[in-house]
C-alpha positions in Angstrom: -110.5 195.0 -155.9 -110.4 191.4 -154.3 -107.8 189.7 -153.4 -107.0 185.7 -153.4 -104.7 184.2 -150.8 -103.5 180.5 -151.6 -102.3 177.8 -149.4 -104.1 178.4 -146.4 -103.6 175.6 -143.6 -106.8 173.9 -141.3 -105.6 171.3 -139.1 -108.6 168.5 -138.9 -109.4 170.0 -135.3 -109.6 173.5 -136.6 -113.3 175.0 -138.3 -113.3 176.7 -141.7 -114.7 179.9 -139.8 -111.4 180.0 -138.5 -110.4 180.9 -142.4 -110.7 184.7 -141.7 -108.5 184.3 -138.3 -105.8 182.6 -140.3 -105.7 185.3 -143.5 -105.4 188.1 -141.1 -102.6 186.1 -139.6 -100.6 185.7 -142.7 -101.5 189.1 -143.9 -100.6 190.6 -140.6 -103.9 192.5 -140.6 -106.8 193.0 -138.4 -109.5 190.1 -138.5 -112.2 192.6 -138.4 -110.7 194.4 -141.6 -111.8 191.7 -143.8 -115.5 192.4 -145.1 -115.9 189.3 -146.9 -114.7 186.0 -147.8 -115.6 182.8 -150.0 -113.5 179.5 -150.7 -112.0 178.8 -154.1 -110.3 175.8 -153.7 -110.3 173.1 -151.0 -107.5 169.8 -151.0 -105.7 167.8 -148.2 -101.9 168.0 -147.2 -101.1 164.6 -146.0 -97.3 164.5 -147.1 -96.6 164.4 -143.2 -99.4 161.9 -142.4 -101.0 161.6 -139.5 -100.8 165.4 -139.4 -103.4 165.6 -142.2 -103.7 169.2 -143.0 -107.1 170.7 -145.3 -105.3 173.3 -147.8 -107.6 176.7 -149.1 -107.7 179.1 -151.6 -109.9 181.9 -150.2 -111.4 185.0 -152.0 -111.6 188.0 -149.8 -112.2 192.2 -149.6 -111.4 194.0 -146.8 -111.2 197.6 -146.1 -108.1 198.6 -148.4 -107.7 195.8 -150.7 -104.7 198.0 -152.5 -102.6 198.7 -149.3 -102.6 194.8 -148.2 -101.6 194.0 -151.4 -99.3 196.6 -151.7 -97.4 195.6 -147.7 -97.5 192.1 -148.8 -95.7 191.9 -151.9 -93.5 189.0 -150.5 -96.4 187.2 -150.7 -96.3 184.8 -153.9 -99.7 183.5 -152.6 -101.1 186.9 -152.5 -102.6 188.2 -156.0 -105.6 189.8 -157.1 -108.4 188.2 -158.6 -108.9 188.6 -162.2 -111.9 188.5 -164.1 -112.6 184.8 -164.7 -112.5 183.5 -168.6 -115.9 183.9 -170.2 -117.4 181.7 -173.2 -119.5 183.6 -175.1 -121.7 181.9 -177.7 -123.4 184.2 -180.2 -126.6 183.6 -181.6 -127.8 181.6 -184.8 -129.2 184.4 -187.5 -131.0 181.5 -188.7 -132.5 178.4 -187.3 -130.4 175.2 -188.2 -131.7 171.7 -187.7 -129.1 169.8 -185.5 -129.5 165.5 -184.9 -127.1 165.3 -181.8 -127.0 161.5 -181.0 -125.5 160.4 -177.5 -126.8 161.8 -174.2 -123.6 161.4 -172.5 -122.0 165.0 -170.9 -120.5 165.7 -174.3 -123.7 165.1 -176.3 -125.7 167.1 -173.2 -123.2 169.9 -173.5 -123.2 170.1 -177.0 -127.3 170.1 -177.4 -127.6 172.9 -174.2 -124.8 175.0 -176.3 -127.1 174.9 -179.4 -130.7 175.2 -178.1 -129.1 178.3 -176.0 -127.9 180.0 -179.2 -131.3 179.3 -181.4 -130.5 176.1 -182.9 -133.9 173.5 -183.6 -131.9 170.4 -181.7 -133.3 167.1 -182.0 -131.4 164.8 -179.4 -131.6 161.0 -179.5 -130.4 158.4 -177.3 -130.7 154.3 -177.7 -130.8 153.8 -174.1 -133.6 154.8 -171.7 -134.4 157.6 -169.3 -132.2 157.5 -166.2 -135.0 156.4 -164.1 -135.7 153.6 -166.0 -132.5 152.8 -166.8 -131.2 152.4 -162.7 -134.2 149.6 -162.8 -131.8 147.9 -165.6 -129.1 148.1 -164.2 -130.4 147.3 -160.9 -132.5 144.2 -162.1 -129.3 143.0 -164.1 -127.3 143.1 -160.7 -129.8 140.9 -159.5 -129.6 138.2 -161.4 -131.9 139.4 -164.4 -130.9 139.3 -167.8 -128.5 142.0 -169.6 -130.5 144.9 -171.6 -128.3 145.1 -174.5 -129.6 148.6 -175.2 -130.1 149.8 -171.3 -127.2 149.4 -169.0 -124.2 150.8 -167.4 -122.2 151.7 -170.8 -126.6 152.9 -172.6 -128.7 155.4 -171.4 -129.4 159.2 -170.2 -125.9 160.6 -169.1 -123.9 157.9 -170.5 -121.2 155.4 -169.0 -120.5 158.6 -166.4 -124.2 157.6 -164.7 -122.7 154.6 -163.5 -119.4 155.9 -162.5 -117.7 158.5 -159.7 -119.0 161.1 -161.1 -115.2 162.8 -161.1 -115.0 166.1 -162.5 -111.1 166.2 -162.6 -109.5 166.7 -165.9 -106.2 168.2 -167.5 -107.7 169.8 -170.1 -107.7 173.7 -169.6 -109.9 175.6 -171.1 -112.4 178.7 -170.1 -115.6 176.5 -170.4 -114.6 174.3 -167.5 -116.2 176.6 -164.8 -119.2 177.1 -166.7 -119.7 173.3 -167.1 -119.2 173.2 -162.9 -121.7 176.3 -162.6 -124.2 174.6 -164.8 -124.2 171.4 -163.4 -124.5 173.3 -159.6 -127.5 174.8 -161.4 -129.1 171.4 -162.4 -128.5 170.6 -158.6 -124.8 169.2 -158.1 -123.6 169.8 -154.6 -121.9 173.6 -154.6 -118.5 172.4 -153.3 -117.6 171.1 -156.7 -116.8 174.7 -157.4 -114.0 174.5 -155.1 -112.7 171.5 -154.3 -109.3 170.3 -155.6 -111.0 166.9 -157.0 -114.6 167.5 -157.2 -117.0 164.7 -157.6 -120.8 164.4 -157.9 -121.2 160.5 -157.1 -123.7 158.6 -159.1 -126.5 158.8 -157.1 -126.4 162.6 -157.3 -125.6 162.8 -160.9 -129.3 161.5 -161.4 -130.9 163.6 -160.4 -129.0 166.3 -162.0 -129.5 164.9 -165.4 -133.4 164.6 -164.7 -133.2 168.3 -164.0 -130.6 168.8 -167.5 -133.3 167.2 -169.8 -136.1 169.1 -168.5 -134.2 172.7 -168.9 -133.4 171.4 -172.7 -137.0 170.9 -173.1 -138.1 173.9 -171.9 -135.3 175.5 -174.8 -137.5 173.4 -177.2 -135.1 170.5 -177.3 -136.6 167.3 -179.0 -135.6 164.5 -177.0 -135.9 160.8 -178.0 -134.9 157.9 -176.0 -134.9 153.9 -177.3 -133.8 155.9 -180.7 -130.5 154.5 -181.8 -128.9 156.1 -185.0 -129.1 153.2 -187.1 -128.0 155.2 -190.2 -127.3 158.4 -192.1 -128.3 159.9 -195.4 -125.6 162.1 -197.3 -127.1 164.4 -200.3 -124.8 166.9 -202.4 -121.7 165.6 -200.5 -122.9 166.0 -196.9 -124.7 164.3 -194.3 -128.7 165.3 -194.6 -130.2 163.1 -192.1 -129.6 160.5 -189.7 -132.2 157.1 -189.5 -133.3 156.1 -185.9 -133.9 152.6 -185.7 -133.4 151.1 -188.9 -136.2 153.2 -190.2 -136.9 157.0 -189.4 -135.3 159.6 -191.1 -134.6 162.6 -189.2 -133.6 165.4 -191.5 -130.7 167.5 -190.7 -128.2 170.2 -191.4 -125.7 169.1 -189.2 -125.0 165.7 -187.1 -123.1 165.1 -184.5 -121.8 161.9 -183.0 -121.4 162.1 -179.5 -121.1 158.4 -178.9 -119.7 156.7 -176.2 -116.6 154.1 -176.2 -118.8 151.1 -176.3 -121.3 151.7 -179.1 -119.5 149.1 -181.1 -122.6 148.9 -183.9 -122.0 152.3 -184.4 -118.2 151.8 -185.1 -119.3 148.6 -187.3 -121.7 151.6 -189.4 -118.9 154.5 -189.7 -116.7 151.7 -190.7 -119.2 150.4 -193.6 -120.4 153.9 -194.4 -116.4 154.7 -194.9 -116.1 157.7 -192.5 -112.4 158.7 -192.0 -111.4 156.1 -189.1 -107.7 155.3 -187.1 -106.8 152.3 -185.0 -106.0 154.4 -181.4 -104.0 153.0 -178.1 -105.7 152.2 -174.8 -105.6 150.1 -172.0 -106.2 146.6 -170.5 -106.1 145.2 -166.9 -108.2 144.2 -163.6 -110.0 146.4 -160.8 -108.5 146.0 -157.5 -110.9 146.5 -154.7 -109.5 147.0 -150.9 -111.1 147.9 -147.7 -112.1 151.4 -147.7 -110.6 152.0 -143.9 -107.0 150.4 -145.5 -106.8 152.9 -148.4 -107.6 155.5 -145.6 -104.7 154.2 -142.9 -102.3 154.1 -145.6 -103.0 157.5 -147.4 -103.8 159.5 -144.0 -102.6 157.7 -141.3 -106.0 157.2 -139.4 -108.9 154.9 -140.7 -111.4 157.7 -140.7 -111.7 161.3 -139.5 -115.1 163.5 -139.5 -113.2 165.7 -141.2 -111.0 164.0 -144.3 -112.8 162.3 -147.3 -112.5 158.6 -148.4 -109.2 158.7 -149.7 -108.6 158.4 -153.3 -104.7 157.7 -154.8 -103.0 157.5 -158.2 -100.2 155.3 -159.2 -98.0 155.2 -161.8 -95.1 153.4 -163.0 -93.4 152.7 -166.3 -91.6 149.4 -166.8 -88.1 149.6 -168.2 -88.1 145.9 -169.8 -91.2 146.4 -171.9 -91.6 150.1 -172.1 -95.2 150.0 -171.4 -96.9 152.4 -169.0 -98.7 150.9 -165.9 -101.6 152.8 -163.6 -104.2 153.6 -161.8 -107.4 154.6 -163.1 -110.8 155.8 -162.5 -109.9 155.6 -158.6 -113.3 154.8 -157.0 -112.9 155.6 -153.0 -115.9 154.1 -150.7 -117.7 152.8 -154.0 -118.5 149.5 -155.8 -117.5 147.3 -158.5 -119.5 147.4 -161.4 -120.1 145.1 -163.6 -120.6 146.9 -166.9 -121.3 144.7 -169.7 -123.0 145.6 -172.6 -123.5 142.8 -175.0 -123.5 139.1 -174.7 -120.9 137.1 -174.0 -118.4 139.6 -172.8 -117.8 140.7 -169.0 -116.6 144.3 -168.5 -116.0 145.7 -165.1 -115.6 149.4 -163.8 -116.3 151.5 -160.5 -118.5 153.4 -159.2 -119.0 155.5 -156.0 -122.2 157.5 -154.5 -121.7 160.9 -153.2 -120.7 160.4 -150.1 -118.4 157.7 -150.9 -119.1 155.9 -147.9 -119.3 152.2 -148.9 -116.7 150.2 -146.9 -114.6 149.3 -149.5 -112.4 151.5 -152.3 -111.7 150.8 -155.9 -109.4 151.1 -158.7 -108.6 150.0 -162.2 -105.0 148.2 -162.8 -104.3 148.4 -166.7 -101.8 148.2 -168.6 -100.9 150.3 -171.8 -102.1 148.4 -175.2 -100.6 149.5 -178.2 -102.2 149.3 -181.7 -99.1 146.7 -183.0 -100.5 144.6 -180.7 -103.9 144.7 -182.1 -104.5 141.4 -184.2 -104.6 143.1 -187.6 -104.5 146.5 -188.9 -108.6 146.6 -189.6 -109.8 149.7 -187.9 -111.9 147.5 -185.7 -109.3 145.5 -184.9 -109.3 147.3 -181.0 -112.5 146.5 -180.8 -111.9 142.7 -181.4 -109.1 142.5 -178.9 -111.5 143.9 -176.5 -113.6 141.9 -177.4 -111.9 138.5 -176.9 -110.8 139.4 -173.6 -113.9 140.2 -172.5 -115.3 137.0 -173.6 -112.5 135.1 -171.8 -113.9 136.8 -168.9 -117.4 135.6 -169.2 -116.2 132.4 -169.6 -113.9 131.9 -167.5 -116.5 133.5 -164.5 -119.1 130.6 -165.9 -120.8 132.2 -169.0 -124.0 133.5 -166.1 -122.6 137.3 -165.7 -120.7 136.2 -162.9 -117.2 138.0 -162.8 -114.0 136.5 -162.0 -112.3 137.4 -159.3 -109.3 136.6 -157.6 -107.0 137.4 -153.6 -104.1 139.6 -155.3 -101.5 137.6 -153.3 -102.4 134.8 -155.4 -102.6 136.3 -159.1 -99.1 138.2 -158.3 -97.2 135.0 -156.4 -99.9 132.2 -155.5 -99.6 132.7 -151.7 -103.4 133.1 -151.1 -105.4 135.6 -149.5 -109.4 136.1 -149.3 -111.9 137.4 -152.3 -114.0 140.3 -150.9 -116.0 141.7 -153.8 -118.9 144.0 -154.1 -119.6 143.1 -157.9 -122.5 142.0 -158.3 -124.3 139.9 -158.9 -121.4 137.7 -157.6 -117.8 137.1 -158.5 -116.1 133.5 -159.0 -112.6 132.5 -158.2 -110.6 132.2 -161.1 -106.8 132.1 -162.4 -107.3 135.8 -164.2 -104.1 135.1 -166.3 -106.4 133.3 -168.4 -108.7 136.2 -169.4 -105.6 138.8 -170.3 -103.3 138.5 -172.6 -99.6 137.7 -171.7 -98.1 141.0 -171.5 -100.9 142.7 -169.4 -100.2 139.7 -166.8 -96.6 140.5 -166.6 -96.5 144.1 -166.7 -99.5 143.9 -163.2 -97.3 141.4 -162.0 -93.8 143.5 -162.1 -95.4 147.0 -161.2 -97.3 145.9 -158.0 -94.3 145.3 -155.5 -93.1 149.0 -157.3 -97.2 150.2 -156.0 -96.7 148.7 -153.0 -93.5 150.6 -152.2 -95.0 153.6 -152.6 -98.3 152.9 -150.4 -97.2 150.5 -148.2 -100.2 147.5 -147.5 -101.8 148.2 -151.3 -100.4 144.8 -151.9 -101.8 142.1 -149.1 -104.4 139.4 -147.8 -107.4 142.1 -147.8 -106.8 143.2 -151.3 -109.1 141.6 -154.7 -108.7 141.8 -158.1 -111.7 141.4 -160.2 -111.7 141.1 -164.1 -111.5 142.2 -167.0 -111.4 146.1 -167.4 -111.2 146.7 -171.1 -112.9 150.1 -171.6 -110.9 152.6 -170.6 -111.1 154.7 -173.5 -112.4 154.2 -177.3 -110.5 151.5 -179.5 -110.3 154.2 -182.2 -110.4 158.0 -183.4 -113.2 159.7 -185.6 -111.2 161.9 -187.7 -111.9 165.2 -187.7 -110.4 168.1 -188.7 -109.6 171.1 -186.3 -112.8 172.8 -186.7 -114.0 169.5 -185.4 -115.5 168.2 -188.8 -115.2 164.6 -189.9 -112.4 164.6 -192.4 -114.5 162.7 -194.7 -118.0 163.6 -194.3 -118.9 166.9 -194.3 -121.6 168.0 -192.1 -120.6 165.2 -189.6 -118.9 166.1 -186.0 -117.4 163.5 -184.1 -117.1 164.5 -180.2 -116.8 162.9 -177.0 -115.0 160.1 -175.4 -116.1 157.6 -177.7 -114.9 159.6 -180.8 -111.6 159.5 -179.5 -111.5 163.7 -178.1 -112.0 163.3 -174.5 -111.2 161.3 -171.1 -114.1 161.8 -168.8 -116.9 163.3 -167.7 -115.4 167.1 -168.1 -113.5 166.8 -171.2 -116.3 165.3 -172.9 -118.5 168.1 -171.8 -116.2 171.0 -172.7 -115.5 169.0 -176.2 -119.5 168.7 -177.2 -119.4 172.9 -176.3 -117.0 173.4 -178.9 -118.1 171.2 -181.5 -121.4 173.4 -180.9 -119.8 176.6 -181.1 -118.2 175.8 -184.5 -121.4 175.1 -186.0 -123.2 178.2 -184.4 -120.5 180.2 -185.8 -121.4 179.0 -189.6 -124.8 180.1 -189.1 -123.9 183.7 -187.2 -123.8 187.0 -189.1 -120.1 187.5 -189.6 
């Protein structure tokens, strides 16, 4: 037996080898009776702040797991482990040809699910190999021109590249720790199997996705990049094939769409092509950037301790005049503003933070609930439009040259001034961002951030900037599918991911492509 002890306290002064010290403690026990011991889970108490406290789950044996149990029945945080959920994925009795298109985590997931059962899987992606595409991205922030086709939203691994990295999500299901344990095998750090919020950090996640494409390849996965699915063929009722580029037909019995939320031709093609579409709800705001050291006296108590992480936070408040819901999201600590535009005319802005989120300042989108009556018609596309239009009021009002608008919070919420301290690059400009949001996103920021400030005192002040617009924080519409995960109009077509409308990050997308994959391996398994 083993046995798994729950809210464990470490005072920042105090070492984790300390751990078995404080079980035998609790257990009233002898230290030396414990024969092993592992952490499960690792998070930070700082409801009584500046006496931060680290919280553990640890796995353990000792001599007689059954009699500590047994004397400690008091215990609620005592229990014994239980096996751990397994996902098992039977093999294909014959050899189908699966197009995945998207190399974001669901697409990834989805291809490694089917090459692992026997599947031929032919994976394409529009944008270019992660290597290649940081020199985009990187060239762009310099004052280079925008790769329409390689950029923070295009390439290996999807918008997550360019991102935190978080691997937080509410979605419960039994493939979440083998997504964790894979991506520790393709090189994530190995605390992402314990800790309360794990993260990878973008630069990190590179290299794990360099590693990912070269295990697929070795499972004889055929991987294209600069191949956007341009097309599709439908024979006998079902999809047949998909056409890269406007001309290359790749034959197949099965296709799925593993998009991302800003592959607006591809919308424009299911749309024209008829597949079963619905207008969905998202949201609309600004990022707010502050000093890193700020978040961290606020959340903690102390600017910085050897032993706490950059903190992080998550607001929330619902206004009772418009009913809309108004939060934080995609909290970036010790990262960067990114600007993340993917076509022409239009500015998009998101976050992103390196592995050891050390940057001096911390990050976070503002948005507010958009509903699809407030869309501007009841076309399919219509979210996309209303992104759309925002995000070109952004670019225009920054100066039409990729430069973002920006402007001191004090002043967008009551005029009274304050600095701009941005790390977008390549620059920000100082504008009025009222005029680059629609009316009620304005208002709602501008009634919910005294209600923010109450609860973290000094979020609102002099040090804080908001930079605009952030428009994508989920897709604009839904890929209908049915539960097996099938479109409801195209047979042989499976719709996954974030930008189909299933998922909400870099987890759920992954654990959404795994089960698209498993429904199709189970129409080609031996019943």
């Amino acid at each position: 037996m083993t046995l798994k002890l729950r809210e464990i306290a470490l005072s920042l002064d105090e070492n984790e080898d300390l751990l078995p010290e404080k079980i035998a403690e609790i257990l009233s026990i002898d230290v030396v009776s414990i024969l092993s011991w592992k952490i499960l889970r690792k998070g930070i108490d700082a409801r009584r702040k500046p006496n931060v406290l680290r919280v553990y789950t640890v796995e353990f044996t000792c001599t007689d797991d059954a009699a500590v149990l047994q004397q400690n029945t008091h215990l609620a945080t005592l229990t014994a482990v239980q096996a751990a959920p397994s996902v098992d994925i039977s093999k294909c009795s014959s050899q189908p040809q699966v197009l995945v298109a998207g190399m974001g985590p669901a697409g990834l997931f989805a291809a490694l699910t089917l090459a692992e059962a026997g599947a031929q899987v032919c994976l394409v992606e529009r944008g270019r190999p992660v290597a290649e595409r940081l020199q985009d991205v990187l060239s762009f922030q310099s004052g280079g021109s925008l790769n329409p086709e390689s950029n923070v939203q295009f390439g290996e691994g999807g918008a997550g590249t360019f991102s935190d990295g978080k691997l937080t999500t509410r979605v419960n299901h039994p493939g979440m720790f083998r997504v964790l344990q894979q991506l520790v095998e393709f090189g994530a750090p190995e605390e992402i199997l314990w800790q309360a919020k794990p993260h990878i950090g973008s630069d990190r996640l590179r290299a794990v996705l360099v590693t990912f494409r070269r295990h697929l390849e070795s499972l004889g996965v055929d991987i294209r990049f600069s191949s956007r699915l341009s097309g599709f063929e439908v024979s006998n009722g079902r999809i047949s094939g998909g056409i890269i580029n406007g001309s290359e037909l790749i034959l197949c019995d099965q296709l799925i769409l593993a998009l991302g939320h800003s592959a607006r031709d591809t919308y424009q093609l299911l749309a024209d092509k008829q597949v079963a579409l619905a207008q969905k709800a998202f949201a609309v705001g600004l990022r707010v950037e502050h000093p890193l050291e700020l978040i961290n006296q606020i959340q903690y108590g102390v600017k910085s301790h050897p032993q706490l992480p950059a903190a992080d936070y998550r607001l929330a408040w619902n206004d009772p005049e418009s009913g809309r819901g108004i939060y934080s999201f995609c909290m970036c600590p010790g990262g960067t503003v990114v600007n993340a535009s993917s076509e022409s005319g239009g500015i998009v802005v998101n976050g992103m933070s390196d592995y050891k989120r050390d940057a001096c300042r911390s990050n976070s989108a503002l948005v507010v609930s958009v509903s699809t009556d407030d869309f501007p018609s009841a076309d399919v596309l219509a979210g996309v439009e209303f992104q759309r239009k925002w995000e070109r009021a952004a670019y225009l009002l920054g100066g039409a040259g990729w430069h973002a608008p920006a402007q001191p919070l004090l002043e967008f919420l009551n005029g009274q001034g304050g600095t701009i301290d941005s790390s977008c690059q390549p620059s920000v400009v100082h504008a009025d961002l009222a005029l680059c949001l629609p009316e009620f996103v304005t208002t709602g920021l501008r009634r919910a951030l005294p209600q923010f400030n109450r609860r973290m005192r000094g979020f609102v002040g002099p040090e804080a900037t908001l930079i605009g617009v952030e428009t994508r924080t989920s897709a604009p519409l839904r890929i209908l599918r049915d539960q097996s995960g099938e479109s409801l109009s195209h047979k042989g077509l499976f719709p996954t991911g974030e930008g189909a409308g299933y998922a909400g990050g870099i987890m759920s997308a992954a654990i959404d492509g795994m089960k698209v994959a498993a429904t199709i391996i189970d129409r080609y398994t031996d019943k």
